[in-house]
C-alpha beads as a LAMMPS data file, in Angstrom:
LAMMPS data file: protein, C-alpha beads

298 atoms
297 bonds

1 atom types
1 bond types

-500.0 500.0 xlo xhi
-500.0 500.0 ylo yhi
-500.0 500.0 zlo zhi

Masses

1 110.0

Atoms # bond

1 1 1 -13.283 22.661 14.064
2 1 1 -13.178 22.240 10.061
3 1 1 -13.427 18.911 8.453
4 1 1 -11.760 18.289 5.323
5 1 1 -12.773 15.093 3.242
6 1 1 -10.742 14.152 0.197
7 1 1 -12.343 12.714 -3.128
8 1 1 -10.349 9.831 -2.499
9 1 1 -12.377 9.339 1.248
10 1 1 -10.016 9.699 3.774
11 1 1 -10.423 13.057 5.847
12 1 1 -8.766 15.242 8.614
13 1 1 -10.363 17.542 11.219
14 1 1 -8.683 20.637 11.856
15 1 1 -8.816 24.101 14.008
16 1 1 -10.802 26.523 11.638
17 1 1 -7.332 28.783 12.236
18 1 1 -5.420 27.078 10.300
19 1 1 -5.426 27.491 6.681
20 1 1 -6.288 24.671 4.108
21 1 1 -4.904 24.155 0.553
22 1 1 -5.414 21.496 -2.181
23 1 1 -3.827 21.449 -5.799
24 1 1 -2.744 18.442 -8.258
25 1 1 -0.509 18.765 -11.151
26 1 1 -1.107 19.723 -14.537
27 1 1 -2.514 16.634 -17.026
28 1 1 0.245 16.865 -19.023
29 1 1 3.021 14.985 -17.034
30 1 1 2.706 10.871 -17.060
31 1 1 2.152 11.020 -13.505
32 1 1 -0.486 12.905 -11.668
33 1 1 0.960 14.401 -7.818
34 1 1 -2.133 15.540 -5.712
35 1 1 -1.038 17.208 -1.810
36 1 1 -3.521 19.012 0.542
37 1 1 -1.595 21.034 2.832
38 1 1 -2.859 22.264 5.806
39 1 1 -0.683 25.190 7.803
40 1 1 -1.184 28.181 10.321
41 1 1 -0.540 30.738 8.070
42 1 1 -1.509 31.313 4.266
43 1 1 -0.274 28.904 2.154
44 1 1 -0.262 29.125 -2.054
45 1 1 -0.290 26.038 -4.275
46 1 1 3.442 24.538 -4.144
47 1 1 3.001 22.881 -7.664
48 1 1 5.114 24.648 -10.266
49 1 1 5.184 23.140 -14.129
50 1 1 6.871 24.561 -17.107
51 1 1 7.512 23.910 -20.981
52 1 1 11.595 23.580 -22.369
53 1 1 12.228 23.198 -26.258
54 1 1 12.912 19.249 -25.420
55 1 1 10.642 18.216 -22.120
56 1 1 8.198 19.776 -19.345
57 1 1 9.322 20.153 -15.353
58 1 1 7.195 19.760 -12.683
59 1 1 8.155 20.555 -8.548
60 1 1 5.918 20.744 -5.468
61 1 1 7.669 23.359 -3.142
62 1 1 6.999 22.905 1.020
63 1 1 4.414 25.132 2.177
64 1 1 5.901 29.034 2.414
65 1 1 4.296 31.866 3.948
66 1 1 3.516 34.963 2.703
67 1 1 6.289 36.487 2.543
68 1 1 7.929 33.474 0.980
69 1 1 9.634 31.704 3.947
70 1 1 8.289 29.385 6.459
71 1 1 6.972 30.710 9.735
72 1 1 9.401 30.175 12.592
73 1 1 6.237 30.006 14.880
74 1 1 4.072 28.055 12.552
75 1 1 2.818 24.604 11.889
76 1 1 2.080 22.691 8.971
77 1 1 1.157 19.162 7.438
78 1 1 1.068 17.875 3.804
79 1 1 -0.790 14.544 2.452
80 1 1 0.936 13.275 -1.046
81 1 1 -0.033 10.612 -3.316
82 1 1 1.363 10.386 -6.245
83 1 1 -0.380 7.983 -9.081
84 1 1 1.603 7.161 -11.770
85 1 1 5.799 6.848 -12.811
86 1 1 7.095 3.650 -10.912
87 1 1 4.502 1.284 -9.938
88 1 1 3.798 0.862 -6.453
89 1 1 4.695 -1.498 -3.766
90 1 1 1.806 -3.458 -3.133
91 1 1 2.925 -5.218 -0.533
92 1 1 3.607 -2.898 2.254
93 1 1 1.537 -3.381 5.312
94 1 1 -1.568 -1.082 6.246
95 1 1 -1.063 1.810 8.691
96 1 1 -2.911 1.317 12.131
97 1 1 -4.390 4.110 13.088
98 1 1 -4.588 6.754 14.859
99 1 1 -1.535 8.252 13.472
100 1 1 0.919 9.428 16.311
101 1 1 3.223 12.917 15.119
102 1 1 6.318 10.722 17.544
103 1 1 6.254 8.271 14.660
104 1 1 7.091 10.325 12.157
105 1 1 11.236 10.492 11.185
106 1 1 13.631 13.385 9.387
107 1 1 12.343 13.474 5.710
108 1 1 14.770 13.065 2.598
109 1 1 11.975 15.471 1.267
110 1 1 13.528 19.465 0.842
111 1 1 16.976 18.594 2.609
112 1 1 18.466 22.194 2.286
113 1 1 15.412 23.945 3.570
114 1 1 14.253 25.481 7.319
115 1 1 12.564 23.884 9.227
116 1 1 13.735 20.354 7.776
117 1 1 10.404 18.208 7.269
118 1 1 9.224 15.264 9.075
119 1 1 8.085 12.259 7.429
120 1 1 5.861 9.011 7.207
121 1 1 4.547 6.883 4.903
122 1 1 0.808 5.491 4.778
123 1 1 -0.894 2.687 3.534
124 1 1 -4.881 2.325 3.817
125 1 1 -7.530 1.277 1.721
126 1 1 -4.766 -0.348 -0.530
127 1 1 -3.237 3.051 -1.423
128 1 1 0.223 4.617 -0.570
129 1 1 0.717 8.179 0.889
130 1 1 3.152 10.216 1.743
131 1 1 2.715 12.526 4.606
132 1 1 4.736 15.429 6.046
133 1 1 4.547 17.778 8.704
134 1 1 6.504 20.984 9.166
135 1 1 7.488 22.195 13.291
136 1 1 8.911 26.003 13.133
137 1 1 11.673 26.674 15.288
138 1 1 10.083 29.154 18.125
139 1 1 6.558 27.229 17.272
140 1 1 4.972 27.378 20.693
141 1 1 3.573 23.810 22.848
142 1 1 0.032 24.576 21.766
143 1 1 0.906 24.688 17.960
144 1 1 2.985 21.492 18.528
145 1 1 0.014 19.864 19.983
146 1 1 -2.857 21.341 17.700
147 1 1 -0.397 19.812 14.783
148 1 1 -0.791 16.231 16.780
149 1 1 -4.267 16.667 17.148
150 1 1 -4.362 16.968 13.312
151 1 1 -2.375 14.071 12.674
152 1 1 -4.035 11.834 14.794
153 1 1 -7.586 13.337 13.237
154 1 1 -6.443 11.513 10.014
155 1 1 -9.397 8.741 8.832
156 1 1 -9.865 6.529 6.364
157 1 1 -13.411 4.822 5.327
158 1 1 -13.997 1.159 6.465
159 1 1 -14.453 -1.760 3.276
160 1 1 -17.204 -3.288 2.261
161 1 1 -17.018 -6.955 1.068
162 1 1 -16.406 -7.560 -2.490
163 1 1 -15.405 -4.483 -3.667
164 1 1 -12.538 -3.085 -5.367
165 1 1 -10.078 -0.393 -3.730
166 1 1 -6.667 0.995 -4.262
167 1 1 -4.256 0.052 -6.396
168 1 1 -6.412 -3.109 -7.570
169 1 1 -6.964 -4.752 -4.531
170 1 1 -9.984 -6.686 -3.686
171 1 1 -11.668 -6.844 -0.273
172 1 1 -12.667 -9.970 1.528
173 1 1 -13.794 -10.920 5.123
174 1 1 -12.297 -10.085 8.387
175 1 1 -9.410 -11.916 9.084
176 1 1 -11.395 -13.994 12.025
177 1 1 -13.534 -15.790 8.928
178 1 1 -10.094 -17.274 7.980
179 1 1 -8.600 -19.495 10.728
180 1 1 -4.410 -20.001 10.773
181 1 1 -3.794 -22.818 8.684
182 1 1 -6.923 -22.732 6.735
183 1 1 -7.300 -22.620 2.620
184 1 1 -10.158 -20.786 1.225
185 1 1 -10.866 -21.100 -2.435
186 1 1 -11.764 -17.535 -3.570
187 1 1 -11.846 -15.701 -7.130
188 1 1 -10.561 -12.479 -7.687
189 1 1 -10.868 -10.422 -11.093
190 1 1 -12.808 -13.549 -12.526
191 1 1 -9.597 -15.878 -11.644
192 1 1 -9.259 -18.727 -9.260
193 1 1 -7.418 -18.450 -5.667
194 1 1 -6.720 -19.936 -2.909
195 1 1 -6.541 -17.657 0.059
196 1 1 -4.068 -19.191 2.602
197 1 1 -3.432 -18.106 6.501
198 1 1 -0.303 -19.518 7.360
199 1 1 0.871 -18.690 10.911
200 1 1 3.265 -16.059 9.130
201 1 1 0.723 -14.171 7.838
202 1 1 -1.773 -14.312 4.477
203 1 1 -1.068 -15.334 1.120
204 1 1 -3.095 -16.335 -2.440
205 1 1 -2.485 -18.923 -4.532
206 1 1 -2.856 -18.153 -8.328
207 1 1 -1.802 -21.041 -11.301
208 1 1 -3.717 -19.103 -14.275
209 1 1 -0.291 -16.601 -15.280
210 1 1 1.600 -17.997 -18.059
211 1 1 5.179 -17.162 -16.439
212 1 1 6.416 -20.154 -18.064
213 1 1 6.593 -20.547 -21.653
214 1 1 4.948 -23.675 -22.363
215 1 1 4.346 -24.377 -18.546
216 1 1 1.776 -26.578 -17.635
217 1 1 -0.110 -24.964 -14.567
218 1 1 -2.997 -22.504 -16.483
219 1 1 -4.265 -25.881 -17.768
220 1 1 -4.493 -27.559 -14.204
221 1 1 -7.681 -28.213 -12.656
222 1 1 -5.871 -27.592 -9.352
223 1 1 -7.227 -28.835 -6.131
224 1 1 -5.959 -28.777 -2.451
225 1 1 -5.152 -31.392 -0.231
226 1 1 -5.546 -30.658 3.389
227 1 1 -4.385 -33.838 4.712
228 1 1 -1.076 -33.881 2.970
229 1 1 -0.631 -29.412 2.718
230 1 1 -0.158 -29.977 -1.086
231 1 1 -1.613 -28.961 -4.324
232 1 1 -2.374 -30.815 -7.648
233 1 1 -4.248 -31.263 -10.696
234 1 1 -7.388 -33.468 -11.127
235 1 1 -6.447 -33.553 -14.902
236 1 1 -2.604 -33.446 -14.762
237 1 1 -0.040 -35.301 -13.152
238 1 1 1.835 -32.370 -10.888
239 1 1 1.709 -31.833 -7.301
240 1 1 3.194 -28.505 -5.483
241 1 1 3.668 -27.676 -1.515
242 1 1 1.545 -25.033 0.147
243 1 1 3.225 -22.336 -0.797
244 1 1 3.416 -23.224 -4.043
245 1 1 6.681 -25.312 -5.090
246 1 1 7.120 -27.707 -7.490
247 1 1 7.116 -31.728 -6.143
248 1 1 6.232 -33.138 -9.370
249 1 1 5.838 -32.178 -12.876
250 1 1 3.686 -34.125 -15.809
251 1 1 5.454 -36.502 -17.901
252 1 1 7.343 -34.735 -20.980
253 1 1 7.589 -31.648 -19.152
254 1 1 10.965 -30.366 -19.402
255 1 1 11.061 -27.369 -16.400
256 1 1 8.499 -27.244 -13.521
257 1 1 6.205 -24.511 -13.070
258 1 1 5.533 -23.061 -9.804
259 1 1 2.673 -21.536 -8.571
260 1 1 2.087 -18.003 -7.894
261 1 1 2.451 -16.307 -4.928
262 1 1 -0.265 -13.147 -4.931
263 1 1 0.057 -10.540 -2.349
264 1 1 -2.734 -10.863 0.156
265 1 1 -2.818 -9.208 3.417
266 1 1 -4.631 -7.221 6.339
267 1 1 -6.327 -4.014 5.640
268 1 1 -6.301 -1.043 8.523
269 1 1 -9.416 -2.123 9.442
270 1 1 -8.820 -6.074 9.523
271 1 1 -10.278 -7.176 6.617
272 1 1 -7.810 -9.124 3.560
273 1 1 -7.179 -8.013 1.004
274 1 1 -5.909 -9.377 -2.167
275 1 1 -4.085 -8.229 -5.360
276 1 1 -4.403 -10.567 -8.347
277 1 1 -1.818 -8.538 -10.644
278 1 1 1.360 -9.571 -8.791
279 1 1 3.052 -13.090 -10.156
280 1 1 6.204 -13.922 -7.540
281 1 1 7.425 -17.323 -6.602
282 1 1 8.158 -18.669 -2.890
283 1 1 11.737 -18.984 -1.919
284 1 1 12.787 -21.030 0.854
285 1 1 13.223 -17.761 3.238
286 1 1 9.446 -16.728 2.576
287 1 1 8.459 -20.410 3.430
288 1 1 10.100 -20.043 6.434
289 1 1 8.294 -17.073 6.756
290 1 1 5.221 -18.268 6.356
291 1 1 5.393 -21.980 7.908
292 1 1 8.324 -21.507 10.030
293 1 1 7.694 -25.238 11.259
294 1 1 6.806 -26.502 8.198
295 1 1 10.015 -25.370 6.781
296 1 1 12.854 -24.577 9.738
297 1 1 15.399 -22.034 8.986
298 1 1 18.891 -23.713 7.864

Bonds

1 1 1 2
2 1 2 3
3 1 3 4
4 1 4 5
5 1 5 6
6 1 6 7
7 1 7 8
8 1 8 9
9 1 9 10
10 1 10 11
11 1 11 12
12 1 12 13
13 1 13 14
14 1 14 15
15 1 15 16
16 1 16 17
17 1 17 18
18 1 18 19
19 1 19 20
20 1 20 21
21 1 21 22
22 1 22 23
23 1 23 24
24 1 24 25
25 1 25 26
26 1 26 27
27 1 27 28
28 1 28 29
29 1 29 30
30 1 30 31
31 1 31 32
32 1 32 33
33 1 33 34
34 1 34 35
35 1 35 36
36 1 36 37
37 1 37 38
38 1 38 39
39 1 39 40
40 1 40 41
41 1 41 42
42 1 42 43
43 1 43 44
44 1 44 45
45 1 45 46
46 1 46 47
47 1 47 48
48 1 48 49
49 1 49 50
50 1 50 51
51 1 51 52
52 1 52 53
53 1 53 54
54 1 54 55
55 1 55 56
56 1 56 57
57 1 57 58
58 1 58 59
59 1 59 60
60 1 60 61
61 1 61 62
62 1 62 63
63 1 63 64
64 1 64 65
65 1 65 66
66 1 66 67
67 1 67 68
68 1 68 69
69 1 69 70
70 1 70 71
71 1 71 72
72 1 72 73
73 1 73 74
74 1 74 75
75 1 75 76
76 1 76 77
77 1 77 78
78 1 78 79
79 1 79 80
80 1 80 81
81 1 81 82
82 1 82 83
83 1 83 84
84 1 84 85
85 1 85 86
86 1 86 87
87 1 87 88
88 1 88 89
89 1 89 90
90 1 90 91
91 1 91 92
92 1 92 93
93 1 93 94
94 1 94 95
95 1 95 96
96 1 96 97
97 1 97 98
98 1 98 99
99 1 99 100
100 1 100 101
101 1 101 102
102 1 102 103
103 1 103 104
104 1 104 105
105 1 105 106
106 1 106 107
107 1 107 108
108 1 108 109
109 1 109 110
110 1 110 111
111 1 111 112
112 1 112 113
113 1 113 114
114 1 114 115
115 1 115 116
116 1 116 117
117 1 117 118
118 1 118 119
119 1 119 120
120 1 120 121
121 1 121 122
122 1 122 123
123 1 123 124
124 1 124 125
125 1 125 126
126 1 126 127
127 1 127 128
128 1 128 129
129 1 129 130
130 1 130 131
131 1 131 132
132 1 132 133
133 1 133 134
134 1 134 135
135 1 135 136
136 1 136 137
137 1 137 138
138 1 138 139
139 1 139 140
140 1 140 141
141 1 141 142
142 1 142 143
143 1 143 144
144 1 144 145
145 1 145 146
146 1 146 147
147 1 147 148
148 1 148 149
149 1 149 150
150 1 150 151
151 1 151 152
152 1 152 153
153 1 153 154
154 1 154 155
155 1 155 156
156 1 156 157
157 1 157 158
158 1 158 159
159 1 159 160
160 1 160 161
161 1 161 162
162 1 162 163
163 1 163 164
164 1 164 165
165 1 165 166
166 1 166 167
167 1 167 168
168 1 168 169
169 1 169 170
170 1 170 171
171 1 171 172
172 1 172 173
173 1 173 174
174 1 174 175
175 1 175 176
176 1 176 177
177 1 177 178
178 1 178 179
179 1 179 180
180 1 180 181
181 1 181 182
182 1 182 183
183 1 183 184
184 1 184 185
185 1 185 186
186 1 186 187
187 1 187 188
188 1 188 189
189 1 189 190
190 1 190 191
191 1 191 192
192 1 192 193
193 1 193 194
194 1 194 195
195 1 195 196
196 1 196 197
197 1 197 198
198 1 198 199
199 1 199 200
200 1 200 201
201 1 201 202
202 1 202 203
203 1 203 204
204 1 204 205
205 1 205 206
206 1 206 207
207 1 207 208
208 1 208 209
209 1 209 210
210 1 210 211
211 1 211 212
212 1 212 213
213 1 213 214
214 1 214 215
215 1 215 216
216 1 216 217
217 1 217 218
218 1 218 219
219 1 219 220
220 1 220 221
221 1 221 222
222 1 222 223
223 1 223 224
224 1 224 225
225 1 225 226
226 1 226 227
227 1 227 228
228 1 228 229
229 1 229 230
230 1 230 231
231 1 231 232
232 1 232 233
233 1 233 234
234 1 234 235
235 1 235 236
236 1 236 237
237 1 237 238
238 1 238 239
239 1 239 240
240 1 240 241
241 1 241 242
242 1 242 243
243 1 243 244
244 1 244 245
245 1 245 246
246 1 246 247
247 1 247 248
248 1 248 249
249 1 249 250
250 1 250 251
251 1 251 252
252 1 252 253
253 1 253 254
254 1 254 255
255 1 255 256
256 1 256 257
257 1 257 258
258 1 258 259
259 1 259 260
260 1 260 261
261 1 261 262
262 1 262 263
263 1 263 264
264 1 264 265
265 1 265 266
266 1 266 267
267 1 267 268
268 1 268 269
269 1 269 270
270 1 270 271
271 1 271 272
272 1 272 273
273 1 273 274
274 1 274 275
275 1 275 276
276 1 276 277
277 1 277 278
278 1 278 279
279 1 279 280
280 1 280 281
281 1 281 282
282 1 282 283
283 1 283 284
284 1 284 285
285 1 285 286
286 1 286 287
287 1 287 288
288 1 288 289
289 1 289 290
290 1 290 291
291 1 291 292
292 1 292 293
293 1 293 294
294 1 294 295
295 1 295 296
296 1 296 297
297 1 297 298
């Protein structure tokens, strides 16, 4: 067996068979797509760039044999990330793993092409990937299986405490360090937080954003109160519920300011993480969520 181990840590073991290949685009796009395909026959890199008079063009081709077509016996799987262009969706959950091939589904990915790709996303270590695998039409039960095995081979390293991974995320305890219901003050990027497991899952509290113009909750020495679930200043008078909604404001303010809702939640591997660059408010629906006693659907 072969063992391939990407820069970015994560790694797949694989029959020495198949074939392995690993490209990333050119520099001079705005985003950056790397893939490592793996396949039973010879693949070439399926990243193709070019110059017009006005703009450049970049496309990533699925993996082709030799003699330009796909295998109808042959196997093949393809890791994507892509950094860069839209940002990403930090909140969608981590991938448990192992990875099963019967979760992945048909792929929007090459619709006019043979075979037709199937498709997952995954999220580990606080990073977003694409992956793809490729079934030829006479490809035998062994292949189908070896192509599982690969799959499920896919790893990811475990966190460490206190450091940074992904797309800016920073990793704290195990969730077991964090009881349901408790409120942990914590600081991320050099900011105050409070790290809150409701029974709906995790969340962080941030009040240092200025999404309000002239709002009043970066200057609030903010403070919890576990015996009434609320949050207020020691230097102002404003109060907000546990998830973050205005109660009261200070005298002479004109609009209340909310708190921030920071996207906080459970790593592959059980430990929380948290992302201090995302500034959202609660709605009622999300309370709910969150506290569905606290705050009963209407």
């Amino acid at each position: 067996m072969g063992r391939y181990v990407d820069p970015l840590g994560w790694s797949l073991t694989y029959p020495r068979t198949m074939h392995l290949e690993r490209s990333r685009s050119p520099s001079e796009f705005d985003f950056t797509v790397t893939q490592v395909t793996l396949a039973s026959f010879p693949v070439s890199n399926p990243i193709h760039s070019g110059q017009t008079a006005s703009s450049g063009w970049m496309s990533v081709s699925p993996p082709r044999g030799p003699f330009g077509g796909f295998p109808a016996t042959g196997i093949a799987l393809r890791v994507v990330r892509q950094e860069g262009g839209p940002g990403p969706d930090l909140e969608l959950a981590e991938t448990h793993f192992p990875l099963e091939l019967a979760t992945f589904g048909p792929s929007s990915e090459y619709p006019h092409t043979t075979p037709a790709p199937l498709e997952r996303e995954v999220t580990a270590d606080g990073l977003n990937y694409s992956v793809l695998a490729w079934v030829g039409s006479q490809a035998s039960t062994a292949a189908r299986s070896e192509l599982a095995r690969v799959v499920s081979s896919l790893r990811f390293p475990r966190l460490s405490v206190g450091r940074t991974i992904g797309d800016g995320f920073r990793v704290f305890q195990l969730a077991k360090h964090y009881p349901v219901g408790s409120f942990t003050r914590v600081r991320v990027a050099g900011s105050p937080f409070y790290l809150v497991h409701a029974p709906g899952g995790f969340y962080a509290i941030g009040w240092r954003w200025e999404t309000l113009s002239g709002g009043y909750k970066s200057r609030c020495d903010l403070r919890f109160d576990p015996t009434q679930k609320q949050f207020s200043c020691t230097n102002l008078r404003a109060r907000w519920d546990r998830v973050g909604r205005v109660l009261a404001k200070p005298a002479g303010a004109t609009s209340g300011d909310p708190l921030n809702i920071a996207v906080a939640k459970l790593a592959w591997d059980g430990h929380v993480l948290i992302n201090p660059d995302v500034a959202s408010f609660a709605y009622r629906g999300l309370a709910h969520q969150l506290w569905p006693t606290a705050y009963p659907a209407r």
